[in-house]
Structure formats: C-alpha cells, structure tokens
ROMARGU-591959 format. One record per residue (C-alpha): residue in three letters; x negated, y negated, z. Coordinates in steps of 0.1 Angstrom, whole numbers, plus 5000, padded with zeros to 4 digits. Last residue first. Example, Ala and Ser with C-alpha at 12.3 -4.5 7.8 and 13.67 -1.06 7.14 Angstrom:
<zados>
drenvo xx yy zz
SER 4863 5011 5071
ALA 4877 5045 5078
</zados>
This chain:
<zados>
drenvo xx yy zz
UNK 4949 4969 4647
UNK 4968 4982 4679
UNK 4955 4994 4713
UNK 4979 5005 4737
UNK 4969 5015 4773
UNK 4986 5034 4806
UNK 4977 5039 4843
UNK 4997 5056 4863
UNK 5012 5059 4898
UNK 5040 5078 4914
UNK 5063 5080 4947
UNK 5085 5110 4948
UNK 5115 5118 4931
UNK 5134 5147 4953
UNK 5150 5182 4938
UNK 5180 5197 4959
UNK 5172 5233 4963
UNK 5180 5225 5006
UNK 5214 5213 4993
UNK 5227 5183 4976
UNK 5223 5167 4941
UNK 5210 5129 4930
UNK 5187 5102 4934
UNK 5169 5120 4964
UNK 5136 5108 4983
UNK 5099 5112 4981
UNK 5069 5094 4996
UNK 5090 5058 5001
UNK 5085 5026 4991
UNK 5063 5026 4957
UNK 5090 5044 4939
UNK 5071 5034 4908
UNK 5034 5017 4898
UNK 5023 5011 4872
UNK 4986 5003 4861
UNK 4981 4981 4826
UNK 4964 4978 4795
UNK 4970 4963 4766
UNK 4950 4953 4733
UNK 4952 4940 4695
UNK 4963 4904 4702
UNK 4937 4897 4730
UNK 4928 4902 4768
UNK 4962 4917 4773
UNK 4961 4927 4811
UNK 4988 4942 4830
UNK 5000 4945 4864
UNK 5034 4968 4869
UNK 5054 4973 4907
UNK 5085 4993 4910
UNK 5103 4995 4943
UNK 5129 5015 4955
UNK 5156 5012 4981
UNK 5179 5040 4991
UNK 5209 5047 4999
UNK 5219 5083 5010
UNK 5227 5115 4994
UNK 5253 5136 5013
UNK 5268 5148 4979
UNK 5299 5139 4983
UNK 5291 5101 5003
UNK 5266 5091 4978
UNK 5251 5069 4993
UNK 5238 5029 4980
UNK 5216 5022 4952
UNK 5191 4988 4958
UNK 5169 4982 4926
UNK 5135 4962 4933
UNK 5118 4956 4903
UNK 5082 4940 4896
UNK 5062 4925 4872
UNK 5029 4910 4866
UNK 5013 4901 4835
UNK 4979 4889 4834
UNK 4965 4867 4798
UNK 4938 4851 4820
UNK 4963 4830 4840
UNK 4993 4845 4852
UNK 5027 4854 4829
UNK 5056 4862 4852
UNK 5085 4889 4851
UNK 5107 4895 4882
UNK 5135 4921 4883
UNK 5159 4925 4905
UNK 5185 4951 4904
UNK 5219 4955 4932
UNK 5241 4987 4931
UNK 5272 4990 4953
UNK 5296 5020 4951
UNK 5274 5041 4941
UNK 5292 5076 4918
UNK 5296 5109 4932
UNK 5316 5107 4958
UNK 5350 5107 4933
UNK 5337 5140 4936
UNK 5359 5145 4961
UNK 5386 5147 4942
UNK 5370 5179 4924
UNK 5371 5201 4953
UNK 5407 5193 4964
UNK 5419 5218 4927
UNK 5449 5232 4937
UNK 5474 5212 4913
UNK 5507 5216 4916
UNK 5516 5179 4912
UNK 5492 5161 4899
UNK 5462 5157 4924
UNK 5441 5123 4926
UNK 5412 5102 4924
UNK 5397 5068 4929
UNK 5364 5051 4921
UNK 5356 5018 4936
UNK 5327 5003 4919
UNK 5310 4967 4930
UNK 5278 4964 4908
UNK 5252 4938 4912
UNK 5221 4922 4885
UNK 5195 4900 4885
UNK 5172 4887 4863
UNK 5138 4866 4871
UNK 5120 4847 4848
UNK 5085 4830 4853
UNK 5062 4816 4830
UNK 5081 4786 4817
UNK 5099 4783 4851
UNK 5124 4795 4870
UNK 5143 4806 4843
UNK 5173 4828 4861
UNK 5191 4854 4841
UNK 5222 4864 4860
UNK 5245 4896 4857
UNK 5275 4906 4876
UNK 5296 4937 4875
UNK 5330 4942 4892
UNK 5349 4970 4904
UNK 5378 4991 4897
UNK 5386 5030 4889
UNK 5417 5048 4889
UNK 5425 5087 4890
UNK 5443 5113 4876
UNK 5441 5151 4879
UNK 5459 5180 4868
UNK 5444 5187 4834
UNK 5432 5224 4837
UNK 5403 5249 4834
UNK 5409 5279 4857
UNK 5400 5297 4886
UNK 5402 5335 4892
UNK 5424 5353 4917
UNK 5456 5344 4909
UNK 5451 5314 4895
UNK 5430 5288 4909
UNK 5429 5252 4892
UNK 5395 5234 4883
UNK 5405 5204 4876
UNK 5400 5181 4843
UNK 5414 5144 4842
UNK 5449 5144 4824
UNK 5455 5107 4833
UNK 5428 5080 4841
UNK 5438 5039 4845
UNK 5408 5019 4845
UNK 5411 4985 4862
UNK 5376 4961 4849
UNK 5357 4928 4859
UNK 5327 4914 4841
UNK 5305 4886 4851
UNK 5280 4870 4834
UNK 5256 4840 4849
UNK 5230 4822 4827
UNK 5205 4798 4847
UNK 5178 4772 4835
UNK 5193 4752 4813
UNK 5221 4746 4837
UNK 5261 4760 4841
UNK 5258 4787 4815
UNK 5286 4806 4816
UNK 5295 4840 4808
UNK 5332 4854 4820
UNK 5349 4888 4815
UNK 5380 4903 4821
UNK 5396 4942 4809
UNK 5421 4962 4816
UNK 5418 5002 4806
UNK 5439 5029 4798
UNK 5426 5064 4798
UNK 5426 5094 4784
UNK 5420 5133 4789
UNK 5424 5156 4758
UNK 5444 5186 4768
UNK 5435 5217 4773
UNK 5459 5244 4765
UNK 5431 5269 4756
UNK 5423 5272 4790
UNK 5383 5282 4803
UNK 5378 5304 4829
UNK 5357 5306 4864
UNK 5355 5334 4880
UNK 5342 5344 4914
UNK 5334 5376 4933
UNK 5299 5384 4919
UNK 5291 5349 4896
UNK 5315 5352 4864
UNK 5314 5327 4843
UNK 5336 5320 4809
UNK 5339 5292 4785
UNK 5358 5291 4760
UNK 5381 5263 4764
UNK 5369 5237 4790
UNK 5335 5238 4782
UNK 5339 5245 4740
UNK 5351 5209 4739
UNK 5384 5191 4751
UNK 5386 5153 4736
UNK 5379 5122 4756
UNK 5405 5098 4755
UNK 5407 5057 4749
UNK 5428 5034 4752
UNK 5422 4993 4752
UNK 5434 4962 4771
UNK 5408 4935 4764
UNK 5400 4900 4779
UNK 5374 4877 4774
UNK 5360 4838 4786
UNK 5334 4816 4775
UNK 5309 4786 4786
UNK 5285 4769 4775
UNK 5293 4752 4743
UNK 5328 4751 4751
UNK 5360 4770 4758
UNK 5353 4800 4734
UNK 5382 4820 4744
UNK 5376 4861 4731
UNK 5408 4878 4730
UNK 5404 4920 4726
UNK 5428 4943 4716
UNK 5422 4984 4710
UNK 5437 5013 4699
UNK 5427 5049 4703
UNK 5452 5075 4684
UNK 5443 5113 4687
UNK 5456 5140 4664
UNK 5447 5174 4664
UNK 5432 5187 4704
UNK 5410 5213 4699
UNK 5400 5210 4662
UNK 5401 5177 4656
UNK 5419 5151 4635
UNK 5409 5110 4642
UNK 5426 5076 4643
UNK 5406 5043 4650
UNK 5421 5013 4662
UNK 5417 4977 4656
UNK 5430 4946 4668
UNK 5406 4916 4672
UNK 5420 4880 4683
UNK 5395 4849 4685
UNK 5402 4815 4705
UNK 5378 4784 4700
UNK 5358 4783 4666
UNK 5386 4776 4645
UNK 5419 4787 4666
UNK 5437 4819 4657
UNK 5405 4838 4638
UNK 5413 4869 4634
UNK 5391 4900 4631
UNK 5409 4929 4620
UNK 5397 4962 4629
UNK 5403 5001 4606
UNK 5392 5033 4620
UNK 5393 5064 4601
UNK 5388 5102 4614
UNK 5382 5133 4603
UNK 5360 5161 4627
UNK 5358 5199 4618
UNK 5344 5222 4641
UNK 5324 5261 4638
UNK 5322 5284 4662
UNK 5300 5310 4675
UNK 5302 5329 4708
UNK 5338 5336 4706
UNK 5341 5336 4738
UNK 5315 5317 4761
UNK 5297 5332 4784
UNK 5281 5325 4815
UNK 5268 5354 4841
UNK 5258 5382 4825
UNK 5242 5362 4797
UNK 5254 5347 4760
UNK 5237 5332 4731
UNK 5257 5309 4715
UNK 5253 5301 4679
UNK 5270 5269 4670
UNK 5283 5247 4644
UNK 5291 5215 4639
UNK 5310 5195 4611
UNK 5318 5161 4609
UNK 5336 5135 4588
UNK 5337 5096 4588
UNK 5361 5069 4571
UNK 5356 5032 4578
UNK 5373 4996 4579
UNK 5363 4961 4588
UNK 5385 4924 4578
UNK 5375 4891 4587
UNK 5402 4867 4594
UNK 5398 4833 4596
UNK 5379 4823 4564
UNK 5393 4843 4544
UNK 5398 4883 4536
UNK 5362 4888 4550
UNK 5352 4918 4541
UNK 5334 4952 4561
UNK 5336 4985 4544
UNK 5322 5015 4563
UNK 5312 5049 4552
UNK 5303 5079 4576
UNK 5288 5113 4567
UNK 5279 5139 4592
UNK 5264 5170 4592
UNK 5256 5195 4628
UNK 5241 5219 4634
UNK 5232 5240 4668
UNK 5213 5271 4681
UNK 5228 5276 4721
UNK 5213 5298 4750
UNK 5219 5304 4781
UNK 5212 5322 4814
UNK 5188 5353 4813
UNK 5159 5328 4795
UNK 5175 5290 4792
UNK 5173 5285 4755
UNK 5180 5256 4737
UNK 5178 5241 4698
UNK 5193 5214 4685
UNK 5195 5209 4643
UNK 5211 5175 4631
UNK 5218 5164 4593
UNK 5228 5127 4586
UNK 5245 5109 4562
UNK 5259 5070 4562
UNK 5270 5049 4535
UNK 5272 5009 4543
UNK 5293 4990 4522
UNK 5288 4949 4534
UNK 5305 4910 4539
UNK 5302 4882 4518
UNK 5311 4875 4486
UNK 5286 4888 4467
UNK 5287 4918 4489
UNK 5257 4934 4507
UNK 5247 4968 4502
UNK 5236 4989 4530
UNK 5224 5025 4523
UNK 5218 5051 4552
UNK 5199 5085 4553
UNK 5193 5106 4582
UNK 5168 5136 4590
UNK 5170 5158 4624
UNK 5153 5181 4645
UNK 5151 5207 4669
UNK 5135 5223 4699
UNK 5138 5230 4737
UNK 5124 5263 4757
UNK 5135 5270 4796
UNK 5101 5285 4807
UNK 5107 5318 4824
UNK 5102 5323 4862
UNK 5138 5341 4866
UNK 5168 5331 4884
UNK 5160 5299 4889
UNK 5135 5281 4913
UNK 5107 5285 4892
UNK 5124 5274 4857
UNK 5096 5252 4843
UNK 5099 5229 4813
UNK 5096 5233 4778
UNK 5092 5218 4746
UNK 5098 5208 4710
UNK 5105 5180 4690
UNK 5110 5171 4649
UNK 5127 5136 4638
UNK 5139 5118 4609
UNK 5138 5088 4589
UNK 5156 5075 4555
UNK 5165 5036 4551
UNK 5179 5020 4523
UNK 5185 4983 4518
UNK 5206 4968 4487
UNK 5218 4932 4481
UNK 5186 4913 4477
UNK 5172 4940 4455
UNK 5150 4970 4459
UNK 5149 4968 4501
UNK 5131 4998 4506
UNK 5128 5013 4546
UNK 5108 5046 4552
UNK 5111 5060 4585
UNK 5091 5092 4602
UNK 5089 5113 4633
UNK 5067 5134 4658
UNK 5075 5148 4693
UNK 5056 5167 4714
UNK 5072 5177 4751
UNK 5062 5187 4784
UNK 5076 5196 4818
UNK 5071 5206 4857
UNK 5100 5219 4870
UNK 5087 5241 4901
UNK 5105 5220 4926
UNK 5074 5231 4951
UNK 5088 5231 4990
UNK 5092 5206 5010
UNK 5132 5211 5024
UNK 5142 5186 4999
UNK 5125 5201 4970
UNK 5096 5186 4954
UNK 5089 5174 4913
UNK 5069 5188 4888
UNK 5045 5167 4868
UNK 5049 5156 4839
UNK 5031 5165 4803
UNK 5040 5141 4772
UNK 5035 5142 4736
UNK 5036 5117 4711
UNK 5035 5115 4674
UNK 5047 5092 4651
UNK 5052 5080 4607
UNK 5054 5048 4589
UNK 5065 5037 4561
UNK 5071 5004 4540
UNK 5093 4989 4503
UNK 5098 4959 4488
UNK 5066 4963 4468
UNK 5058 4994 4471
UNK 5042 5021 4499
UNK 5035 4998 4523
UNK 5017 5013 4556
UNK 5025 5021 4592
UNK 5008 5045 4617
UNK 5016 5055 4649
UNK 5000 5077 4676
UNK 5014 5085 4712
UNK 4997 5101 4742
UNK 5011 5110 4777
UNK 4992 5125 4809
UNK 5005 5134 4842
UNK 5033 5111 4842
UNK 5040 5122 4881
UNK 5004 5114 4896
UNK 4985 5093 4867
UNK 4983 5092 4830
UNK 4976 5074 4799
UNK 4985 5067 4758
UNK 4989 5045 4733
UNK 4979 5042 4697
UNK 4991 5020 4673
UNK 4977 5016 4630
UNK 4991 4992 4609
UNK 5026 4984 4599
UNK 5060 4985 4621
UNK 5081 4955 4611
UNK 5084 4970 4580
UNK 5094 5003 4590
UNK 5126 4984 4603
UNK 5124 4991 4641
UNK 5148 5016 4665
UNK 5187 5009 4677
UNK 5194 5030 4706
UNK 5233 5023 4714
UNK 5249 5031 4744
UNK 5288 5034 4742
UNK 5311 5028 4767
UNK 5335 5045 4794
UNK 5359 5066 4771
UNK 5336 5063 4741
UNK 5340 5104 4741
UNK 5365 5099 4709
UNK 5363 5073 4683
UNK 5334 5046 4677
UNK 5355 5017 4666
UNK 5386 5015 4685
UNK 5370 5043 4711
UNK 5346 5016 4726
UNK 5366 5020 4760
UNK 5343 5002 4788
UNK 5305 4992 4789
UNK 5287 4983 4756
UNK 5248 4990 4765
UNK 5227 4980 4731
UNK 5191 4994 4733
UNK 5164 4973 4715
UNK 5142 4970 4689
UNK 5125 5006 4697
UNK 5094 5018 4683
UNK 5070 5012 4708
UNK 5088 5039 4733
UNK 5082 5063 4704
UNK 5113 5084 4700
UNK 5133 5099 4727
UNK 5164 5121 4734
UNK 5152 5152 4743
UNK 5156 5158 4780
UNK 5186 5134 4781
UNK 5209 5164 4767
UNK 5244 5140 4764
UNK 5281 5152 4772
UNK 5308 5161 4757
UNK 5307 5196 4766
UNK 5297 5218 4736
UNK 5298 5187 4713
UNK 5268 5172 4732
UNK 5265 5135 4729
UNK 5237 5127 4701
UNK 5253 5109 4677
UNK 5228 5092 4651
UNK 5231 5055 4643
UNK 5195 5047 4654
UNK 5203 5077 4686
UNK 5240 5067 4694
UNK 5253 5076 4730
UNK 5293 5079 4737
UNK 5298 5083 4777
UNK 5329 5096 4792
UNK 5312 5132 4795
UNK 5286 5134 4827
UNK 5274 5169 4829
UNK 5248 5163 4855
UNK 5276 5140 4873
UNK 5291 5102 4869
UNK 5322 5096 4868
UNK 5323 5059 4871
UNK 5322 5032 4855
UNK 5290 5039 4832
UNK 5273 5073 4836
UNK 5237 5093 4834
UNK 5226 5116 4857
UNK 5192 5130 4844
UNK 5177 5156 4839
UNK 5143 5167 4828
UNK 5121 5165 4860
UNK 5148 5162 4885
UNK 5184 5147 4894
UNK 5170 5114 4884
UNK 5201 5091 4885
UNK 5212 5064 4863
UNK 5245 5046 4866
UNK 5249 5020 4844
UNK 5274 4982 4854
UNK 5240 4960 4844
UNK 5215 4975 4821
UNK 5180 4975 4837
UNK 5182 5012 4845
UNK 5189 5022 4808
UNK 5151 5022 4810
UNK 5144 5053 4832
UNK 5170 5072 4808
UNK 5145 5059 4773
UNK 5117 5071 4788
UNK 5081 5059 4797
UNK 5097 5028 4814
UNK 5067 5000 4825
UNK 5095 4979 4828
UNK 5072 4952 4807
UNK 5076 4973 4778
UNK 5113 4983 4777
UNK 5122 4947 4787
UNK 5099 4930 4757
UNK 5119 4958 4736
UNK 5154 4946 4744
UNK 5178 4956 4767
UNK 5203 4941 4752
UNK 5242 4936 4777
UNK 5276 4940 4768
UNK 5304 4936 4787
UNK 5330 4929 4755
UNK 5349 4902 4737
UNK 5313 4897 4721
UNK 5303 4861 4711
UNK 5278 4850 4739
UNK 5261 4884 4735
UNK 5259 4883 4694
UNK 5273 4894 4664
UNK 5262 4917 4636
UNK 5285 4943 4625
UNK 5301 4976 4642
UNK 5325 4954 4664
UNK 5307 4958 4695
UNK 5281 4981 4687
UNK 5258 4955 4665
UNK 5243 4929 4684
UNK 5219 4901 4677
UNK 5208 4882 4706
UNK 5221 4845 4704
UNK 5229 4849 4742
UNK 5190 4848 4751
UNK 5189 4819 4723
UNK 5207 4798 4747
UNK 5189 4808 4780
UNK 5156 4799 4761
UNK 5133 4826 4750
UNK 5095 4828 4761
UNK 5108 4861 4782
UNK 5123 4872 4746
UNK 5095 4877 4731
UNK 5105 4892 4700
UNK 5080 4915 4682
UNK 5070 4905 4643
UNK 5051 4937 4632
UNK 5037 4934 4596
UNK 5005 4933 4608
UNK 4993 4909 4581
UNK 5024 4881 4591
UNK 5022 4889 4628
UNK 4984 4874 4622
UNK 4948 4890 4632
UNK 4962 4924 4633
UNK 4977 4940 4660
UNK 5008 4931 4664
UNK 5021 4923 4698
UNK 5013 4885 4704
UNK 4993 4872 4728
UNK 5011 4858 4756
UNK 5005 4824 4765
UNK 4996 4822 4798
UNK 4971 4794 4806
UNK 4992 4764 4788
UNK 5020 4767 4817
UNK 4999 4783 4847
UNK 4989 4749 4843
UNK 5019 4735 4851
UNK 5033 4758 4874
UNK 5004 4757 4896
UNK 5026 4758 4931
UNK 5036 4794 4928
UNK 5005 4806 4928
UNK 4992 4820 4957
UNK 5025 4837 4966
UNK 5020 4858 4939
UNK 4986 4870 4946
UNK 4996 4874 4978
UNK 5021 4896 4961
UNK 4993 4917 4944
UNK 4971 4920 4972
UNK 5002 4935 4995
UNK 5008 4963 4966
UNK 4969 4971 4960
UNK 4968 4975 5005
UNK 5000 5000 5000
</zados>
C-alpha cells in the first residue's frame, strides 16, 4: 500500500499548479507515426473534450443511425476508447463497469454476471449484445458467453450502453437494453501495434496488429492476442482451480470506391480453455469458433442510406462429462433509412436467421432432441417526426418478428424527446418488449440423483412494459448531469414449478422493477476530469396464482440496490497519467454476498507519440472478496497488479 499512498500525495501536491500543469500535459497523440495523418489512426481524446462536444458523441443503437447523446430519447451512455484505455480494462465485461445503470459481477475467472435493470444472474437473458453489428447473445438460453467475446482492446471506437426496452429496433431479448461494441474503420487502424504485459491475476497478455492500404480508397489490417490468467480462490481458501487462456486473431478490410458506397468485410478465429478443478472431473472445459461478416452502405442522393448485412457465426464448447454444444448460425439484415421531408424521417428493415446446434449430452443434462435447427423473420419499421422544428420530437416504431417457439411477437415503442434549450433536454418512452423461450426452458432436461428438472413446451415468451424519464442538463461549462428514471412492468417471468415429483419450466411469475440512475461529468480543470455515476434499483417479484416456485422470488436478491462509480482522470507533467476508480456495490441479500468497496489505481507514462507504459493496479483494498455466488465453492476476486506497454510506429 506505500506505492498507493505516494501516488495520492502526489495528487495532493499538485492541485494548486493548474496552470502550468496546463501547457505541461498535452497528451501525445495515439498513432504511431510521426503525424495522425501518416498513421492513419486518428483517436479521439475525449478527456480534452468540452462538455458540449461530450454530448455530440456519435451514436448508432438508439435509432439504428447516427445521432448523438444530447439527442437520444434514451439512457444511453459511450464508453469510448480514451475510457477503455485509461480504465486500464483488459476485457470488454471489466469495462462495461464505467457504464451508468450495468451490473457487472465477476463470478470467477471466465464468467461474468452481466445485467441492466435488474435480473441479473450467470445466465442473465434480458440483455441484447452486438459484437461490430454481430449478435452474440446465446440462442440456447438467451443469454451472452462473456468468456469469448473480445477483439483487440485497441481496436474498439467505443461501446454503446442503451439501457431499457430496445426491442422496437433490435427485436426480441432487448428486454432491458442493448450493448453495442462498435470496432475501428481499418483506415483509422494503419501501421504496425504491439502490446502486451503481465503481473499477479493477468498473468501474461500479448497483442500484435498490423494495418496497411491495399488501394486507393481502400485499407486492412489483421490481430492477434493471447492471454493467460490466473486462477482465482475459494471462499473457504482453498485453490479456485479456473485458471484460463485464450488466442485470438482477426481481420477487417474497409473500401470506400465511391462517395456513396462503403464496404466492410472482417472476421474472427478464437480458441481456449480454462480449468475445471473443482467440477466433476479435472478436464479442461475447451472454447472455439469463428465468424466472418460482410456489410455495404450506400448513401442516397437525397439523403438517407441502404445498408445490406451478412454474417456467418461458428461457437464451439465443450464441458468434459457435462456439456457440449457445436453451433451456426447465418444472418442477413437490410435497412432503408429516408427522409420523407424535412420533419419526418422515415427507417425500415427486414432480417432472417437460422441456427443450428449439435448438443452433446451427459448423464446429468440433456437436452431432447439434441440437435435443432431455428428460423428467425422479422421487420421493423420507425418514423421519426418532427412536431416542433428543433424543440419537441415524436418516434414510433415497432418491430414484428416469427419464431420457432413462440410465432408471432409484436414490440412497439414511443419516445418524446423536448429539446428545451441549448443546454438542457428532457425524454419520455413507454415501450414493450419480451424475451422469447429458447432451448433452456423447452428441451432441457437434468436429472441430479433424486431431482428433475424439465423443460415445457408451452412456454411462453415473457414481456414487459416499461415507463420511461430522462433529463441532461448542462447548468455550467464545466458540469453535465444526466438522470434517468424507469417503472418496468414483468409478466410471464419463468419459475420453476414442481409437479408431481419433478420440477418444471413455467411462466408463473411477475414482478416490477424501479430505480434511478445518475450520471455527471465534472471538468475540474483542463487536466483534470472526474465522472461519477449512482444507481437506485428496487427489484420486485411475485407468484401467479398456483405457482410453487418461492425459490425464484428471492432472487430478486440478486441484483445491488445501490451502486456508486468515481473515476478520476488527470494529465501530470512529463507526459504522466494518473487515474483512479472507486466503485461502491452494496449486498446481495440472496446470495449472502456483502458490499464491498474497490479501488483501482493506473500511472502511465507516454514519453512520446509511439510509446506507453503503465502499472495497474485493481481491487487494491482488500486481499480477496466475492462479486457474486454463495457457498464454501464460491470463487473470490482477489487484489491484482500488472504492468502493461504499447508501442506503435
């Protein structure tokens, strides 16, 4: 703890040299050759930003087209890729932290908790995530395999957190938002970057890309990286035996031929494992796949876009003795986006899917038939009016989609955005959304010594209703406050019902959820900027009638129900960095996990344009404590250090 205590002296020291800490600490920038222009890489530094151009932050996931934070009838928030790099996150789920309203909880090595509003759980399944336009939630259960969802942490643009009901646009499993993981143009990635490091937990981690122009209008560039981690300990002491490593590599290749026409083609190959010591057997649990997508954008002449997308997905898992599932999936998407004057804009789509899968089953868990193959339609259509010029804007839109387990699901949407002045703005929404039955709830079947657990093909889709208020302002230069309040209305939620002597999949639950979520950017002076977030979440649960299922209402335990984030960036002299986050989560009263306080602490050096390196440190309060999980087998994230470096010419 002596480094930590040098460190904020440090910062104490110089909080009254603002001014020349002013001219002293102007970042270099993050290409690496001798101008942005010859790199090719143009990075946004959105610390030098001003509070106005902070809300001028391009976004894409609220209405499918670019808009921006201070226009979106939404609680959105950009977690941009200054933020991912000055977290000192080596994953994408450690960086969703910074978003306002998100629920992230290490439950070990390799998995995550990961939730919005609620509902949050190893097998959470109200959240819709998008991988650079690619779906990546789990059709076997709705949910979202964090252990392989990564890229190059260098590569990303930014990460687009819509919280509440996105099903309007994005259709079915957008119950409680959508995260959207937007990666570079090729073109903004040229030259050659390599990073890498290691320390206590991040036991070692390498990366390696390379960008280059191929034709006129048109660039490449191609990764690798591969990680090892160490594993994490139980809460009685003992060894979690989870320790993990993957390799990744990818490519993109961007060609703008004309004015009006773009293209993009990338893809991805992974594989890995991670221990299984505390499970039935001592095998490694083995991960693999890949995935290629193409998309065109064509601009209109008279404004608006066509954009054609196509993707091919292959996800691979095997859990030795337990489980084991061989997946693909296409999908082809088109969009059509016009504006039918100059108050109404006018944006509709047609999509289709088809998965299939190759289950492998064990003694234990089953699921019968093991293979199956499912068919996805939909269409969505929004209109964008335009009541007052400028002040008050209306969007309806809904999206309708056909599939196998449930037919026909309708998910409409209105949202009111009141512009009342330069700095200030108001939103409301009412919206409904549902989140389809999967393979979980109808095929499944587990049978542990005296107990078993079956699927119902009678599932229903669950849904809910949700009310929606929101509020940015901008009161000074130097602050920006948002606030977001929500009432979520659940019916059809899924219980576990017994039956004779066997339990079954049903819908005989409902439940509420309510809270608030604030968020404040604080510019306390050219080289310093704080932000600060708190959420207030009350969630609420409860028995139809004839339900048997108690066990699931207290799950409602599951989820914080206050969360506070601070994070402090400033630029010291000599081209130092230092940052640091506190993030307050309080108990989880189901799971008998308590509150807990952690601190994360980074301290960088950039001695010039092509170079970085910097020590992190993480959980910096505590040896070890619990995110998530109960029991003596419950795994514990203990306090870590590393050192990492990027070097880029």
């Amino acid at each position: 703890m002596k480094w930590i205590c040098a460190i904020l002296l440090v910062c104490f020291a110089i909080e009254g040299r603002c001014d020349d800490l002013q001219e002293a600490t102007k970042a270099p920038p993050e290409q690496g050759h001798d101008s942005a222009a010859a790199a090719g890489e143009k990075p946004k530094v959105f610390k030098k930003m001003t509070l106005d151009e902070l809300m001028d932050i391009e976004v894409t996931s609220v209405s499918k087209r670019e808009s921006t934070i201070g226009q979106s009838a939404a609680a959105v928030s950009v977690i941009t890729q200054d933020d991912i790099r000055r977290s000192g996150a080596t994953s994408i789920a450690e960086a969703l932290r910074m978003a306002p309203g998100m629920e992230v909880a290490r439950i070990d090595n390799s998995t995550w908790a990961i939730s919005a509003r609620g509902f949050n759980s190893s097998t959470a399944n109200k959240l819709l995530v998008l991988m650079a336009g690619r779906s990546v939630y789990s059709p076997l259960y709705s949910g979202v395999f964090w252990d392989v969802q990564d890229t190059l942490m260098q590569d990303i643009d930014r990460i687009e957190v819509i919280r509440g009901p996105a099903g309007a646009l994005w259709g079915a499993n957008a119950v409680n938002g959508v995260i959207n993981i937007i990666t570079k143009d090729a073109k903004d990635t040229q030259g050659l970057l390599v990073t890498g490091g290691g320390g206590t937990e991040e036991r070692d981690f390498a990366g390696a890309r390379y960008g280059w122009k191929l034709g006129d209008d048109t660039f490449a560039r191609v990764y690798v990286k591969h990680f090892e981690r160490d594993e994490t300990v139980l809460a009685n002491g003992a060894p979690g035996a989870d320790d993990w490593f993957m390799t990744q590599a990818g490519f993109r290749i961007d060609s703008n031929p004309s004015p009006a026409n773009h293209y993009t083609l990338q893809g991805d190959i992974y594989g890995g494992a991670r221990a299984n010591g505390t499970a039935l057997n001592s095998d490694n649990t083995d991960l693999g796949g890949g995935n290629v997508l193409g998309l065109w954008t064509h601009t209109l002449a008279q404004g608006g876009d066509i954009k054609l997308q196509m993707y091919y997905d292959r996800t691979e898992r095997n859990i030795p003795m337990t489980f084991k599932e061989n997946r693909d999936t296409f999908d082809i998407d088109f969009q059509y986006h016009v504006p039918l004057s100059a108050r109404q804009d006018l944006t509709w789509g047609l999509g289709y899917r088809v998965t299939s899968d190759q289950v492998g089953n064990s003694a234990v868990i089953k699921f019968i038939p093991n293979h199956r193959v499912e068919q996805l339609f939909s269409a969505f259509v929004q209109d964008e009016i335009q009541i007052v010029p400028d002040r008050l804007r209306l969007t309806l839109g809904t999206k309708i989609e056909h599939n196998d387990f449930s037919g026909f699901e309708v998910q409409p949407s209105a949202r009111l955005l009141w512009t009342i002045d330069k700095r200030q703005n108001a939103w409301a929404a009412v919206s409904r959304a549902v989140r389809t039955p999967t393979r979980l709830e109808e095929d499944l079947q587990i049978v542990a010594g005296s107990v078993s657990v079956f699927g119902n093909r009678r599932f229903e889709s669950e849904t809910v209703i949700a009310y929606e208020l929101g509020y940015r302002v901008q009161p000074v230069d130097w602050l920006a406050l948002d606030v977001a309040t929500f009432y979520n209305d659940y019916d059809k939620l899924r219980s576990v019902e017994l039956v004779g002597n066997s339990f079954v999949e049903d819908n005989k639950l409902r439940g509420q959820t309510y809270g608030v979520e604030l968020g404040s950017t604080l510019k306390a002076a050219e080289w310093w900027r704080i932000r600060a977030a708190y959420t207030y979440l009350q969630v609420q649960l409860q028995n139809n009638r004839g339900s048997t299922d108690f066990t699931s209402v207290a799950s409602a335990g599951n989820d914080p129900m206050n969360q506070v984030y601070v994070r402090s960036s400033m630029d010291l002299p000599h081209h130092v960095e230092l940052d640091g986050t506190v993030r307050y989560v309080s108990a989880l009263t189901s799971q008998n996990v308590p509150g807990y306080v952690a601190v994360d602490v980074r301290l960088a050096w950039r001695p010039n344009e092509h170079m970085e390196l910097a020590i992190v440190g993480q959980n910096l309060l505590d040896n070890q404590h619990p995110e998530f999980g109960s029991g003596i087998n419950r795994h514990e994230i203990e306090r870590g250090a590393f050192v990492t470096f990027t070097y880029r010419w």
